[in-house]
N, C-alpha and C positions, 0 to 999 in steps of 0.2 A: 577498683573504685574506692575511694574513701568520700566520707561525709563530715561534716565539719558542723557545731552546733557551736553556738555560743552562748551567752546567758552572763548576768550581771553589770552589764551595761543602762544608765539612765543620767540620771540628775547628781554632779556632784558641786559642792562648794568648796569656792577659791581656798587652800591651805586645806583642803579635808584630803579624806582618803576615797579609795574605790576599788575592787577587785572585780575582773572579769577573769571567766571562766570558755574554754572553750576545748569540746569531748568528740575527739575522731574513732569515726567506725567504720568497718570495711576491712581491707584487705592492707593492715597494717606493716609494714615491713619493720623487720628486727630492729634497725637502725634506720634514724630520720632524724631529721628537724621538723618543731614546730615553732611558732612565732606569732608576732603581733606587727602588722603594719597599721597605720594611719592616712590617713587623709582628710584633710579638712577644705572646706570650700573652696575653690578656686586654685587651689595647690595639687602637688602631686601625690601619690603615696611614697611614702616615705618609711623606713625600716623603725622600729619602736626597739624590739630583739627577740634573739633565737634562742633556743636551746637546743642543745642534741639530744641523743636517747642517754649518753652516758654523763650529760650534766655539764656541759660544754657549753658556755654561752656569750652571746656578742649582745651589743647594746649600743644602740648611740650615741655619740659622745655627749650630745646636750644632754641625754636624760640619764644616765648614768651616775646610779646613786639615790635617785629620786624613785624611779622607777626597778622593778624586782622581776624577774621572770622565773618561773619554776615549773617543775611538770612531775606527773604520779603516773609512770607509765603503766604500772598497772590496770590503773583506768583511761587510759589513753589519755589523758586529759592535761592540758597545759592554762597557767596563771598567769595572770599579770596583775600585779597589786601597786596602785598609784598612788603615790603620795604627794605632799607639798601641789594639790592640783593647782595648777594656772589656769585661764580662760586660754590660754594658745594650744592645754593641751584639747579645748572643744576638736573632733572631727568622729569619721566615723573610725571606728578600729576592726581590721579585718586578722580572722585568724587562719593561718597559713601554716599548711603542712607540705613536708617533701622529703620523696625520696630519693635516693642514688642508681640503685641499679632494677629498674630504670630510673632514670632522671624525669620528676613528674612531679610538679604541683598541687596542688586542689588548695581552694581556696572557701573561709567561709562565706557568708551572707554579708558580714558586715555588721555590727551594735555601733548604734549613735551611743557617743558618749560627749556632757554639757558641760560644761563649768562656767554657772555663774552664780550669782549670790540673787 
């Protein structure tokens, strides 16, 4: 079982910046991904990006450049730091961990994240 917290998630304005944070515990396996999906009203969730345990990471093409993912696996814990925000990136952002063998998701709670002026 792993648990997923998040934190840093709120109020950002158009062109700022913003960093969420999000710290798994439990029964960690050596190798994983963790990550950031979105969703905003009415849409689907959609992939933000991953990283792996040894620093491997995928990104959406739209945000790519804009957006950073990092992770301190020491403390289990994975980044995403936002820049240049838009009001498109308003939704909620969930933070997703998974392992391989076994094949297993967990997922967080989900942080509202705004962008407006």
């Amino acid at each position: 079982q792993v648990q997923l917290v998040e934190s840093g998630g709120g109020l950002g304005e158009p062109g700022g910046s913003l960093k969420i944070s999000c710290v798994a515990s439990g029964s960690i396996a050596r190798i994983n991904y963790m990550g950031w999906y979105r969703q905003a009203p009415g849409k689907q969730r959609d992939l933000v990006a991953t990283i792996r345990t040894d620093g491997t990471t995928n990104y959406a093409d739209s945000l790519k450049g804009r957006f950073t993912i990092s992770r301190d696996n020491a403390k289990n814990t994975v980044y995403l730091q936002m820049t240049s925000l838009k009001p498109d990136d308003t939704a909620v952002y969930y933070c997703n961990y998974r392992s391989l063998w076994p094949d297993i998701n967990y997922w967080g709670q989900g942080t509202q994240v705004t962008v407006s002026s």
